[in-house]
C-alpha positions as CSV (number, residue, x, y, z in Angstrom):
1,X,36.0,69.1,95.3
2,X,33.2,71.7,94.6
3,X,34.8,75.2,94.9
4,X,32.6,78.1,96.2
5,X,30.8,80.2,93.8
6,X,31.9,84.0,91.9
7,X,29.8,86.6,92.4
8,X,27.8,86.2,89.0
9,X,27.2,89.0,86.2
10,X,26.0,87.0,83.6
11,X,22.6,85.2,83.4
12,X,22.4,82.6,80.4
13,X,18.6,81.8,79.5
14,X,17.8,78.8,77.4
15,X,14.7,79.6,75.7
16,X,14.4,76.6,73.6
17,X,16.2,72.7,73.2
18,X,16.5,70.8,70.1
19,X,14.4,67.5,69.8
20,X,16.5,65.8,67.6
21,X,20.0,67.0,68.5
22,X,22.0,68.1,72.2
23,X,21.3,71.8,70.5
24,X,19.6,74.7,72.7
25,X,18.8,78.0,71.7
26,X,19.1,80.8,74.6
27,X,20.3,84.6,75.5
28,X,23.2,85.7,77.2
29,X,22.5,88.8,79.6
30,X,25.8,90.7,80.2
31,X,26.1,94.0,81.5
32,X,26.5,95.9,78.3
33,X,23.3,94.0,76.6
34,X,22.8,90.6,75.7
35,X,23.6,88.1,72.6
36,X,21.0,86.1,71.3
37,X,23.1,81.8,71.2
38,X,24.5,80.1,69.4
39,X,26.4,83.0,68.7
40,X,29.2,83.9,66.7
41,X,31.5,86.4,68.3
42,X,33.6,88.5,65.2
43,X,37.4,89.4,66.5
44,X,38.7,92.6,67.3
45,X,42.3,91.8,68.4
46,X,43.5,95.0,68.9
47,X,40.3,96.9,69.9
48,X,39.3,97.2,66.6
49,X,37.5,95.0,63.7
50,X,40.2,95.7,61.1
51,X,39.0,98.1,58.7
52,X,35.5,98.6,59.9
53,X,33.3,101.1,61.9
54,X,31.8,99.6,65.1
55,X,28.5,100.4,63.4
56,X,29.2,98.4,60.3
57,X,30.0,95.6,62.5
58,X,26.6,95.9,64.3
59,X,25.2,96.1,61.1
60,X,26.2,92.7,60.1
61,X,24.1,91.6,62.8
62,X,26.9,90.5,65.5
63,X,26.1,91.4,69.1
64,X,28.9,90.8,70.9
65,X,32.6,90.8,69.8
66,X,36.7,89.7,71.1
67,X,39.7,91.2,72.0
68,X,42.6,89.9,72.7
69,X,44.1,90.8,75.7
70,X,48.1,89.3,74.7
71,X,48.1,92.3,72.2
72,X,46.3,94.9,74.0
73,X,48.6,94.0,76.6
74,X,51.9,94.9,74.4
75,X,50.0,98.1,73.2
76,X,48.4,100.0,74.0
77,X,49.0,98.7,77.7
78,X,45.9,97.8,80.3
79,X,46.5,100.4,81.9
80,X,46.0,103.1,79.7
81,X,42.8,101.0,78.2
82,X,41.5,101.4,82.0
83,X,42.1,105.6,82.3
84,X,40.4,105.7,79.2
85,X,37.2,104.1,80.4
86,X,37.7,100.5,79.3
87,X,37.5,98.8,76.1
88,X,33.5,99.6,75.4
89,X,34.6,103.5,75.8
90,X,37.9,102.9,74.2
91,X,36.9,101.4,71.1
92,X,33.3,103.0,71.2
93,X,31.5,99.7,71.4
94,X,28.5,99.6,73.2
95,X,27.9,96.2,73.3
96,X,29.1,93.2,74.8
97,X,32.6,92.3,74.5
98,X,34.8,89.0,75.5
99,X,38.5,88.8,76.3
100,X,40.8,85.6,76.1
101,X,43.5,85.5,78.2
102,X,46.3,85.8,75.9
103,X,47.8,82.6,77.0
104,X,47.5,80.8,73.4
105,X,49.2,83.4,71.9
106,X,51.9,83.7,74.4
107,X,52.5,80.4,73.3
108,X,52.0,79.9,69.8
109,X,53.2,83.4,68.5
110,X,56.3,84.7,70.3
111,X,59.3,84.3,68.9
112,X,60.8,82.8,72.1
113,X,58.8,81.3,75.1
114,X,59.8,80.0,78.4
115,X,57.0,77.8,80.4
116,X,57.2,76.9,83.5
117,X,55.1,76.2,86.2
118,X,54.4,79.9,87.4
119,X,53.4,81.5,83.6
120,X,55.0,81.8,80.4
121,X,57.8,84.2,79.3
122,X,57.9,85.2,75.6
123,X,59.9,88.2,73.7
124,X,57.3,91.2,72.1
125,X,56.7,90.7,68.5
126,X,55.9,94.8,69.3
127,X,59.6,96.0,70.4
128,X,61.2,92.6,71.5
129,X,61.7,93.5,75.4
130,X,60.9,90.3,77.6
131,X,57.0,89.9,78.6
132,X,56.0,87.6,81.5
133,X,52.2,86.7,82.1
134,X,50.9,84.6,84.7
135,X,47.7,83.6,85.8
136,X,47.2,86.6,88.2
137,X,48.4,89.1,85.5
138,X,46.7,87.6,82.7
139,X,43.9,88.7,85.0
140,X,44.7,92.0,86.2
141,X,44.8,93.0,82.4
142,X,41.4,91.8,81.7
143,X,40.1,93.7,84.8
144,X,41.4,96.3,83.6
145,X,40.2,96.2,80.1
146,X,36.7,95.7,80.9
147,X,35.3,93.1,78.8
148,X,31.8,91.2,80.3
149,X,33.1,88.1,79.9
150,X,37.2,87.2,80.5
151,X,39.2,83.8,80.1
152,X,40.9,82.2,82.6
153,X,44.6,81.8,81.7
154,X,45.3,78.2,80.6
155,X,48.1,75.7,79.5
156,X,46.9,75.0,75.9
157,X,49.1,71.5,74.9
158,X,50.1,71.1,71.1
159,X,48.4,68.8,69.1
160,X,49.8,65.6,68.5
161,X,50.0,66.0,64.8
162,X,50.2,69.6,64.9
163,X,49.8,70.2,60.4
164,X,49.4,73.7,59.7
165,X,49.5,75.2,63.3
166,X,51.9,77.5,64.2
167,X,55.1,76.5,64.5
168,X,55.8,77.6,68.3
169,X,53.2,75.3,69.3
170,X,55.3,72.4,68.7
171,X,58.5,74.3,70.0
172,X,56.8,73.8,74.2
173,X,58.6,72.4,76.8
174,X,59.3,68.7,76.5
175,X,58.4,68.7,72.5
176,X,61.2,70.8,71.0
177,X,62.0,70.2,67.1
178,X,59.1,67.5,66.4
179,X,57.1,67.7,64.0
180,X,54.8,64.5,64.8
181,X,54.7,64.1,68.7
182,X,55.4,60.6,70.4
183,X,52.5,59.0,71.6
184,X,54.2,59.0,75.4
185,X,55.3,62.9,75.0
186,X,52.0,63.4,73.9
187,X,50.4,61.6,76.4
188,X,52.8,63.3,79.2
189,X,52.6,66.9,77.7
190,X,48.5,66.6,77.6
191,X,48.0,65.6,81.6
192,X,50.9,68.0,82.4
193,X,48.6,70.8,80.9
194,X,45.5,69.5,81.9
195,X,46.9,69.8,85.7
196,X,48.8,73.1,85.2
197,X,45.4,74.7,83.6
198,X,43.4,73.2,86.8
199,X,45.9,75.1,89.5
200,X,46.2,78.2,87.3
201,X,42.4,78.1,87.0
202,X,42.3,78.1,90.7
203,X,44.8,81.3,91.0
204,X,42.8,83.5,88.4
205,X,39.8,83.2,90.5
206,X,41.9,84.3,93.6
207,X,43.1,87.2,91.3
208,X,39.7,88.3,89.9
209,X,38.8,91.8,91.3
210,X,35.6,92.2,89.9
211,X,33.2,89.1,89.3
212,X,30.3,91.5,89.6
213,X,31.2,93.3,86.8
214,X,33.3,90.5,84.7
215,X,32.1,86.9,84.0
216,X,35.6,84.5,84.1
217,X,35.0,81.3,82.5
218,X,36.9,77.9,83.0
219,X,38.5,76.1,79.9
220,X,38.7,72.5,79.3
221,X,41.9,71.4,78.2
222,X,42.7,67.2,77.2
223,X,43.9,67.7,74.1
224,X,42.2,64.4,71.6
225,X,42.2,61.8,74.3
226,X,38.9,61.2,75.6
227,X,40.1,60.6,79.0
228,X,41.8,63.5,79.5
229,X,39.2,65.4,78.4
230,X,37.1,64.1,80.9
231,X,39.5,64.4,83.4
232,X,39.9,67.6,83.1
233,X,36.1,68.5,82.4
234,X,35.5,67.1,86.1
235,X,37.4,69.4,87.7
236,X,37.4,72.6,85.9
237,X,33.4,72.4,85.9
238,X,33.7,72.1,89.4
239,X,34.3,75.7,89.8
240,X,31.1,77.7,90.3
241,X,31.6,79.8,87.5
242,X,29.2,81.4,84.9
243,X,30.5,79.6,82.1
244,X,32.9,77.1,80.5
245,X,35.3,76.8,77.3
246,X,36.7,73.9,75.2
247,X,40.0,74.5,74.5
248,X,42.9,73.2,72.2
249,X,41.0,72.0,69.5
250,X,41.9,74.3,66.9
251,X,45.5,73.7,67.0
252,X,45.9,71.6,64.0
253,X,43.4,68.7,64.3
254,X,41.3,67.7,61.2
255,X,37.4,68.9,61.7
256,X,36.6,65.2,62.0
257,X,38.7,64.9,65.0
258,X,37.2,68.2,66.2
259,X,33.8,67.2,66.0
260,X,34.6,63.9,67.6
261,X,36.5,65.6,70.4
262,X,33.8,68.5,71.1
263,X,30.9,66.0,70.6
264,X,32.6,63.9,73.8
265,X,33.8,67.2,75.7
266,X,30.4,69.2,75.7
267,X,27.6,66.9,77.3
268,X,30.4,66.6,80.3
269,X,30.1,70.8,81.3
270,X,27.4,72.2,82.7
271,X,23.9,72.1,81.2
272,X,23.0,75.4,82.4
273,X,26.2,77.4,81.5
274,X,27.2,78.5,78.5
275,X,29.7,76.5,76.6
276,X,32.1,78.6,74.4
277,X,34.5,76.5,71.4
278,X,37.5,79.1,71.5
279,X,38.7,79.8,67.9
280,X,36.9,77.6,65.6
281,X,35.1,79.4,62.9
282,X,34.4,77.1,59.8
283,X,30.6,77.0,58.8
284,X,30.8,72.6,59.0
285,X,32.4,72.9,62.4
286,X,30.4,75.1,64.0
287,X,27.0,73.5,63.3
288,X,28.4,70.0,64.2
289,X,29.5,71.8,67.6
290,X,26.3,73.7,67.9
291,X,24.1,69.7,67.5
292,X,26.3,69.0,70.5
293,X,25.6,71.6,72.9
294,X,27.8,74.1,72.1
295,X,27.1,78.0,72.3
296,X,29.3,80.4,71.8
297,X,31.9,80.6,68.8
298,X,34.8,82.6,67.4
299,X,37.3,83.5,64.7
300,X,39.7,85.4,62.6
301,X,38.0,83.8,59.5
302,X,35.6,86.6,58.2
303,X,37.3,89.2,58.0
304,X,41.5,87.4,57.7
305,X,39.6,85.9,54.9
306,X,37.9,89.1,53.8
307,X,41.2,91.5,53.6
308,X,42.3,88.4,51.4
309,X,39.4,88.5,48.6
310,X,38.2,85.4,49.6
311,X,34.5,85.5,50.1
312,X,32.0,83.1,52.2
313,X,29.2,81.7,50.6
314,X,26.7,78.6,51.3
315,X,27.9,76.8,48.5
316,X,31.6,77.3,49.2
317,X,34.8,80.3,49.2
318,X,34.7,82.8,46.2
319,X,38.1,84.2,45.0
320,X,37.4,87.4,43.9
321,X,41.3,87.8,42.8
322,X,40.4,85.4,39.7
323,X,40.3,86.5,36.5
324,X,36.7,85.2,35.6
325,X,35.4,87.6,37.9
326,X,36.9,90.4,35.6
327,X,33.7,91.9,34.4
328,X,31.2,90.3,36.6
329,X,28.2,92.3,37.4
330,X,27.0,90.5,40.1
331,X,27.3,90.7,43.3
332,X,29.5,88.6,45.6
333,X,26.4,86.2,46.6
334,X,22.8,86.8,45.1
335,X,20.7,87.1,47.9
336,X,22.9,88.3,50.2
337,X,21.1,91.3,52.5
338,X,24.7,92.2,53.4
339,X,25.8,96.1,53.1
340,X,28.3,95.0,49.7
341,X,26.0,92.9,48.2
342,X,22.5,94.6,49.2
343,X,23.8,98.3,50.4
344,X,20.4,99.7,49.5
345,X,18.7,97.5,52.5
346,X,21.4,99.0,54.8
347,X,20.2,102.8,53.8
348,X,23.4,103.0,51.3
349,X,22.0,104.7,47.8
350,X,23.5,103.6,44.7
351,X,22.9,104.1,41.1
352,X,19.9,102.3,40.0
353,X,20.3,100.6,43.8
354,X,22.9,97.9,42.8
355,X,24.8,96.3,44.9
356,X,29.0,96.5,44.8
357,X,30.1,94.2,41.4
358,X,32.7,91.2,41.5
359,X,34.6,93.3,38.7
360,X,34.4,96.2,41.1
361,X,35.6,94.2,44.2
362,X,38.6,92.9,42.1
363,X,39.6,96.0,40.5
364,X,39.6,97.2,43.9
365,X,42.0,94.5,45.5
366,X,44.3,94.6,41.8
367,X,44.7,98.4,42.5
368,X,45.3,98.0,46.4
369,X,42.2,100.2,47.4
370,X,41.1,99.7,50.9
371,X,37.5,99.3,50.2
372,X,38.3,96.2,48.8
373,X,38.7,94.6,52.1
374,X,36.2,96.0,53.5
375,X,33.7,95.7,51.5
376,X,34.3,91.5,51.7
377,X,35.3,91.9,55.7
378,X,31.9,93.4,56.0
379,X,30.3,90.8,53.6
380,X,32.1,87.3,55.0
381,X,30.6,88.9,58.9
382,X,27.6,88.8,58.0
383,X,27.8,85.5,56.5
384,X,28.1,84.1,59.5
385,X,26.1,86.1,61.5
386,X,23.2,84.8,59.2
387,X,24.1,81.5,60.0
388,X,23.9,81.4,63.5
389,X,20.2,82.8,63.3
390,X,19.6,79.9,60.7
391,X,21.2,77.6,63.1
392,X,18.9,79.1,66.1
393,X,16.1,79.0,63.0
394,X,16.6,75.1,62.5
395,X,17.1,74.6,66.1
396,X,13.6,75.9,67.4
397,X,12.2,73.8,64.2
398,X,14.0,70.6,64.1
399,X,14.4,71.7,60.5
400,X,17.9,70.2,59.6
401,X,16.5,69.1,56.1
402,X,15.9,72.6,55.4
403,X,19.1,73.9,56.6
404,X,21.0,71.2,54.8
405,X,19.5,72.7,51.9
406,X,19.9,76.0,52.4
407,X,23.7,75.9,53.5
408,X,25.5,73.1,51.8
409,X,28.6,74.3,52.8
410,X,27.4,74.1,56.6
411,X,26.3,70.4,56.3
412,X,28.7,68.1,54.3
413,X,28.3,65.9,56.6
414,X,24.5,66.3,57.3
415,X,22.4,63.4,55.4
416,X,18.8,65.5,55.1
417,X,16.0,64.0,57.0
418,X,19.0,61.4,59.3
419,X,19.5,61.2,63.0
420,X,21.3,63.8,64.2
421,X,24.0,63.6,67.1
422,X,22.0,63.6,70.2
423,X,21.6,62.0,73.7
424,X,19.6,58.9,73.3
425,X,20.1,59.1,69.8
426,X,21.8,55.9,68.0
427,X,23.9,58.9,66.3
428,X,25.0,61.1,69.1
429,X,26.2,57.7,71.4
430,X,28.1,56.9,68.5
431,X,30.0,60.0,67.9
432,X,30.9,59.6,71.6
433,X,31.6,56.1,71.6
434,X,34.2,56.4,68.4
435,X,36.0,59.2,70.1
436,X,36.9,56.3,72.9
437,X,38.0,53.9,71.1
């Protein structure tokens, strides 16, 4: 049944829907500023975008940004980010700023974890005393931090064939030591979740002190089955809240099954609320979730990827460590208005105004120089921060043609001048229709 509405501090706009696809183009207003959608959300796990000044972040063009409340939780505590003004003061970032709950991490990255039916209980990867975190803690922290927009704390179930995800994600109650879940421990472990997240949804709005200040969004949970996903859609997005999230879809599924999954999941929540796809960040996923309604986005990729030498482009990754990029005067992507590649555009004066050299970059990463890292952080941010405004570009245009062209490594998948996945659209009932059967 309909729950009773939260105090709202966050007012989502939609400025502008897609003809051809279930796409919209809108501003979220927060209390620390807005952020133009779809948006892209760069992570700062600890309070900080590794390696990079707060400015340099905005200067990549991101307006609002993550933390992760299971770290800031083990240090530098809640508490301590509270006295010192909250995570805007703390970190000196004036913008907006969204927490998760922690409760993926609790369960995917501690070396030991306990679940049961009032939280999770995991060992500190900081000093390895015993952490508990329950729905009405998971809250309390993100009080206390601050952010404009918190998680609720959810059961996030493995995926079935979990591939490269983390290890302890396969290691939850019911599913210890396999590798490839049963279809009936599957099954079982998904509507176990999908009720735990619903009554644990329900206690961190009890707990929420201050939904005038802090926007706590549901998350729908279901793992691949189409059912469950509706399931639990129905009743999470029957909290009055001022925004929903897709969950457990980046736990080790393929991107086809992820844009299957999301393409079912999103045209259930809310049409006026934002929708949020928690921690999927590759270019192809994204714009196949933004065609089906989808809003906000995050991940570790940009700058995980950056501290690696691995460069974004629109035609594909660059490995900078390689050796044909020994004496390579360009710069990482010609074009790019980012501060490595275009640092004269960003009020940076260099010789003869060139931009930062492959041979450069890769000297720096073979001699273990910071700037390295940050130079390509900086670089791979901005990357996506320009596509989300070509997204919002080819949204308010119907232009996917163009966009195709201009980001090949954004739209494998997108046939120029085809039907795109929309309601009423032979395409978008399909994607829908395959994810049932």
């Amino acid at each position: 049944m309909p729950r009773p509405p939260q105090d709202q501090s966050l007012r989502f706009t939609i400025s502008h829907r897609s003809l051809s696809t279930r796409g919209r183009v809108g501003v979220v207003e927060t209390p620390h500023g807005s952020f133009d959608t779809p948006a892209f959300m760069p992570v700062g796990t600890r309070g900080s975008v590794k390696g990079l000044l707060p400015e340099l972040v905005r200067a990549t063009g991101a307006q609002i940004i993550l933390n992760n409340t299971y770290h800031l939780l083990l240090r530098p505590g809640p508490d301590l980010v509270e006295q010192m003004g909250g995570a805007h003061r703390f970190m000196n970032w004036p913008g907006p700023i969204l927490t998760d709950s922690g409760g993926f991490q609790a369960f995917s990255m501690a070396d030991i974890n306990a679940l049961d039916e009032d939280g999770v209980s995991f060992k500190s990867i900081v000093d390895g005393s015993k952490v508990r975190m329950t729905p009405e803690s998971a809250i309390d922290a993100q009080n206390k931090i601050g952010a404009d927009i918190i998680m609720a704390f959810d059961d996030c179930p493995p995926a079935r064939d979990p591939g490269e995800a983390p290890p302890n994600l396969i290691r939850q109650k019911g599913t210890a030591g396999v590798a490839k879940l049963d279809e009936g421990v599957y099954t079982r472990r998904v509507r176990e979740a999908n009720e735990r997240t619903v009554r644990w949804l329900d206690r961190c709005i009890g707990a929420h002190a201050r939904p005038q200040e802090q926007a706590l969004f549901g998350i729908v949970q279901g793992g691949t089955d189409p059912d469950e996903r509706a399931w639990s859609a129905e009743r999470i997005c029957s909290y009055d809240l001022p925004g929903f999230a897709i969950g457990g879809v980046a736990v080790g599924e393929s991107s086809e099954e992820i844009a299957r999954v999301v393409a079912y999941t999103a045209p259930l929540m809310p049409e006026d609320k934002p929708r949020y796809l928690m921690g999927v960040g590759y270019e192809r996923d994204i714009v196949s979730a933004v065609r089906s309604g989808v809003d906000m986005f995050d991940c570790v990729l940009p700058t995980r990827n950056g501290r690696n030498a691995n460069a974004f482009s629109r035609t594909g990754q660059i490995r900078l460590r390689n050796a044909a990029h020994r004496a390579d005067p360009s710069p990482i992507e010609v074009g790019c208005s980012c501060p490595a590649c275009d640092p004269g555009s960003h009020g940076w004066a260099t010789p003869d105004g060139a931009p930062f050299s492959r041979a450069y970059i890769r000297h720096l990463f073979a001699c273990g120089e910071m700037l390295g890292p940050i130079l390509v952080s900086l670089h791979n941010l901005h990357h996506f921060q320009r596509l989300m405004v070509d997204i919002r570009r080819a949204l308010r245009e119907d232009d996917w043609r163009g966009f195709a062209q201009r980001w090949p490594v954004a739209a494998p998948g997108l046939a120029p001048g085809t039907a795109d996945a929309s309601e009423g659209s032979p395409a978008g009932r399909g994607l829908s229709d395959d994810l049932k059967g």
